[in-house]
C-alpha positions as CSV (number, residue, x, y, z in Angstrom):
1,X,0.0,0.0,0.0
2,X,1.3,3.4,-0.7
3,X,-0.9,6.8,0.0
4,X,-3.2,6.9,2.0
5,X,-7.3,7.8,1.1
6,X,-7.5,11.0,2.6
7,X,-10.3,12.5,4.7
8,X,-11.6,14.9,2.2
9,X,-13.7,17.3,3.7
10,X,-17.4,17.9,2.7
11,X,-15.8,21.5,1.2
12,X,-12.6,20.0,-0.3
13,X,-12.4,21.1,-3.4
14,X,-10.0,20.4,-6.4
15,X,-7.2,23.4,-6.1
16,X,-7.8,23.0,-2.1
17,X,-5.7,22.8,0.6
18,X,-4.3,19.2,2.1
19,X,-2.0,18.6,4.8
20,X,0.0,15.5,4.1
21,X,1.7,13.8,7.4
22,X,3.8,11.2,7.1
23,X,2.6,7.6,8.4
24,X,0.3,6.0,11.3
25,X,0.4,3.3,13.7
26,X,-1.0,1.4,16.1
27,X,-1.9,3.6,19.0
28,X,-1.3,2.6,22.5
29,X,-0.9,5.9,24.3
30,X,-5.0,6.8,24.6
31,X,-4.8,5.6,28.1
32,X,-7.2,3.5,28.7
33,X,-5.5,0.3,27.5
34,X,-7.0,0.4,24.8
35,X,-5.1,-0.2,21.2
36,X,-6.6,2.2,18.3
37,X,-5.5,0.2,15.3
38,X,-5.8,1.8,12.0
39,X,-8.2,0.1,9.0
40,X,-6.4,0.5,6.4
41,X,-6.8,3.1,3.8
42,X,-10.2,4.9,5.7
43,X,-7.2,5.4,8.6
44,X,-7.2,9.2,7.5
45,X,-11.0,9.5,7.5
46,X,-11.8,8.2,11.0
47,X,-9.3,9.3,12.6
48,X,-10.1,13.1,12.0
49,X,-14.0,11.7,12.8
50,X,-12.1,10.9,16.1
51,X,-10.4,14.1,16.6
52,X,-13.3,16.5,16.4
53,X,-15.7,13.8,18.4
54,X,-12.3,13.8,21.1
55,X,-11.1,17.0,21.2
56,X,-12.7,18.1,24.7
57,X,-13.0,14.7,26.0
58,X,-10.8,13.8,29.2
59,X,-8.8,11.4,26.5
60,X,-5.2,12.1,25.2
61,X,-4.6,13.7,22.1
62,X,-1.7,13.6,19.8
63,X,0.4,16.7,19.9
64,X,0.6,16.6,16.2
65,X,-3.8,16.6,16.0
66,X,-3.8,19.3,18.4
67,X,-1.0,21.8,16.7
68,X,-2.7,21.5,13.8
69,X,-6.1,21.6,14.7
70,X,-4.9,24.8,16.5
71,X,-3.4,26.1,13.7
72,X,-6.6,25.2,10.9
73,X,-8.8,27.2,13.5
74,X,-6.7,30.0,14.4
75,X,-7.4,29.4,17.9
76,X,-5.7,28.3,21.4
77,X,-8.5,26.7,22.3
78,X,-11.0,26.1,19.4
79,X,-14.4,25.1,19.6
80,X,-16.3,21.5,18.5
81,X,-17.3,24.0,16.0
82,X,-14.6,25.6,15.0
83,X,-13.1,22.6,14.3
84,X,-15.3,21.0,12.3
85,X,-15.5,23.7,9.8
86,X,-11.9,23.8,9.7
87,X,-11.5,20.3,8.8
88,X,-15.0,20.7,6.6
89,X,-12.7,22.6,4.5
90,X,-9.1,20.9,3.9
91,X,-8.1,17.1,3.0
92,X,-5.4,15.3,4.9
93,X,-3.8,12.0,4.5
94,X,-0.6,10.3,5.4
95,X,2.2,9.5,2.7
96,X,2.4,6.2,4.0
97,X,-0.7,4.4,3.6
98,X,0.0,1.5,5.6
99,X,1.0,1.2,9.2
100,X,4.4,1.5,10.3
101,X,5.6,-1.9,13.0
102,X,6.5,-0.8,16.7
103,X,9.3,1.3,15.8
104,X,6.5,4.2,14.4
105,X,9.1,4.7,11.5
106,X,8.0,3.9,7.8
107,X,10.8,1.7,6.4
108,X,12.4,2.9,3.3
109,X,10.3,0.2,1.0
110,X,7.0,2.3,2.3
111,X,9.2,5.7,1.0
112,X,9.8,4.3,-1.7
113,X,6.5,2.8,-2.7
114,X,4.4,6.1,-1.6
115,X,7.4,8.0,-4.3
116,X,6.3,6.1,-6.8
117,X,2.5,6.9,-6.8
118,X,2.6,10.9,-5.6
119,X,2.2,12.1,-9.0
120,X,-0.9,9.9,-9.9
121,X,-2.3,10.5,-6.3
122,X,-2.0,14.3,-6.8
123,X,-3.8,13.6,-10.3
124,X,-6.9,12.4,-8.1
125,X,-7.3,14.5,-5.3
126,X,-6.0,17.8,-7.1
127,X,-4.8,19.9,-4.5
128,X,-3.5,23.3,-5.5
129,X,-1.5,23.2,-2.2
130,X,-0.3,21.2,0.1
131,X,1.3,21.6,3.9
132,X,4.0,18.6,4.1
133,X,3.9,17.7,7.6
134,X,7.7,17.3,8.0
135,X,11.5,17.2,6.6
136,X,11.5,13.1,6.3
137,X,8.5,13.4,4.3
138,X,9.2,16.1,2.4
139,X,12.7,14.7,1.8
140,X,11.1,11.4,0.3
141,X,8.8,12.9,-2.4
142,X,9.8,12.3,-6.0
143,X,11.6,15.1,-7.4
144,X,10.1,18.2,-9.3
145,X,10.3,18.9,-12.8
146,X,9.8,22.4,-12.1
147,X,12.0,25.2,-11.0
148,X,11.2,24.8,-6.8
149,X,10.3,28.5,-5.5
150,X,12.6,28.2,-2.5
151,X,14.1,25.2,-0.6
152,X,10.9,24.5,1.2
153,X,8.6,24.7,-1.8
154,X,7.7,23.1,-4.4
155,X,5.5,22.9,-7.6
156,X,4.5,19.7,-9.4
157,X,2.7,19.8,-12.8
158,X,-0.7,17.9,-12.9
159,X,-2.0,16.5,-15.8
160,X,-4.3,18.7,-17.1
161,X,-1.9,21.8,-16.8
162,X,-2.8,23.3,-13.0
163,X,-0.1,22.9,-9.9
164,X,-0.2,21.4,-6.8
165,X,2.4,23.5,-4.5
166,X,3.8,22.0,-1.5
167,X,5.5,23.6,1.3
168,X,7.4,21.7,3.6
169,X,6.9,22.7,7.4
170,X,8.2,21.2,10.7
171,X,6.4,18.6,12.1
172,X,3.5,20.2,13.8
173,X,4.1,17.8,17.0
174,X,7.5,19.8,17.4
175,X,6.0,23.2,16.7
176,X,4.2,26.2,17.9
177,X,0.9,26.1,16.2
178,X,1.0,29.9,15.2
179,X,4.0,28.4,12.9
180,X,2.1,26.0,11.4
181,X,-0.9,28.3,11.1
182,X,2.0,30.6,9.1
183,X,3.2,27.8,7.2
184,X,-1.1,26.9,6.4
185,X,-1.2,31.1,5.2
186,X,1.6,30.0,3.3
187,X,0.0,27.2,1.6
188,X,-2.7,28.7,0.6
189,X,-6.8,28.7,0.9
190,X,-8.4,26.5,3.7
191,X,-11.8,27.2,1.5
C-alpha cells in the first residue's frame, strides 16, 4: 500500500488545501489500555472523525492533532465548532498508507513505494497546495520537474496543466501552532 485515502472534507475542493503527514500506527498511548489500530486506507478519514468527536474529552490527544487543529482554526482553544469547519474545509492523508511496525518509523520500501505513486495521487485528489507535515517526508517525495520557488517549496505539474504547490513545514508535533498556522497562510486557501 502506498498513500493513504484521505479525509476529504465535505468543502474540499479540487485546487484546495491538504496537509499530508507522514505515516500512522497502532496507538497505545490513549490511556485506557485500549489499542486504536488503523483500517487500512479509511485510517485518514476516522481518525479526524475521532479528533473533532475527542477534542474536549478527558482522553489524550496527539500533539501533532492538536497543533494542527490549533493552527486550521486559528485558535488556542478552538471550539467543537470551529473545528469542524476547519477540517470541513481541507483534505489530509498520510504519505504512508500503511502502518508503520512498533518502531512508528515507515521503512524505506513504504518511501519508496508512496514515491512512486505521488504524481498519480496528486492527479486524483487535485490539490492546488499542500502543507507537508515534516522534513522526512518532504525529503522522500519524488523530485520536481519544475524550478522549486525556494528550498521548502515546491511545484509539481498535474495532468491537465494546473499545480499542486507544496510547502514543507516542521512537524507540527514539534511546533508552535502559530508556525504552522503561518506555514497553512503559506499554503494557501483553507476554502
Amino acid at each position: 500500500m502506498s498513500i493513504s485515502k484521505p479525509h476529504l472534507g465535505k468543502g474540499y475542493k479540487p485546487g484546495g488545501l491538504m496537509i499530508l503527514g507522514e505515516s500512522h500506527y497502532p496507538y497505545d498511548e490513549y490511556g485506557d489500555g485500549s489499542v486504536y489500530k488503523p483500517k487500512g486506507e479509511t485510517h485518514c478519514v476516522q481518525h479526524i472523525r475521532w479528533l473533532i468527536s475527542k477534542y474536549h474529552s478527558d482522553e489524550w490527544i496527539p500533539p501533532f492533532d492538536v497543533c494542527l487543529s490549533k493552527a486550521l482554526t486559528g485558535s488556542e482553544k478552538p471550539t467543537c465548532d470551529q473545528l469542524r469547519v476547519a477540517w470541513r474545509n481541507v483534505g489530509f492523508a498520510n504519505y504512508i498508507g500503511g502502518s508503520t511496525d512498533d518502531s512508528k518509523r515507515p521503512k524505506s520500501q513504504q518511501f519508496k513505494a508512496s514515491k512512486a505513486m505521488f504524481r498519480g495521487w496528486l492527479n486524483e485528489y487535485k490539490p492546488g497546495h499542500v502543507l507537508v507535515c515534516g522534513k522526512t517526508t518532504w525529503n522522500n517525495l519524488p523530485d520536481v520537474d519544475e524550478a522549486s520557488e525556494g528550498e521548502d517549496v515546491n511545484a509539481y505539474r498535474l495532468n491537465d496543466g494546473s499545480y499542486a504547490i507544496c510547502v514543507a513545514i516542521r512537524h507540527p508535533s514539534r511546533w508552535h501552532w502559530t508556525k504552522v498556522r503561518d506555514g497553512i497562510c503559506d499554503s494557501g486557501p483553507t476554502g
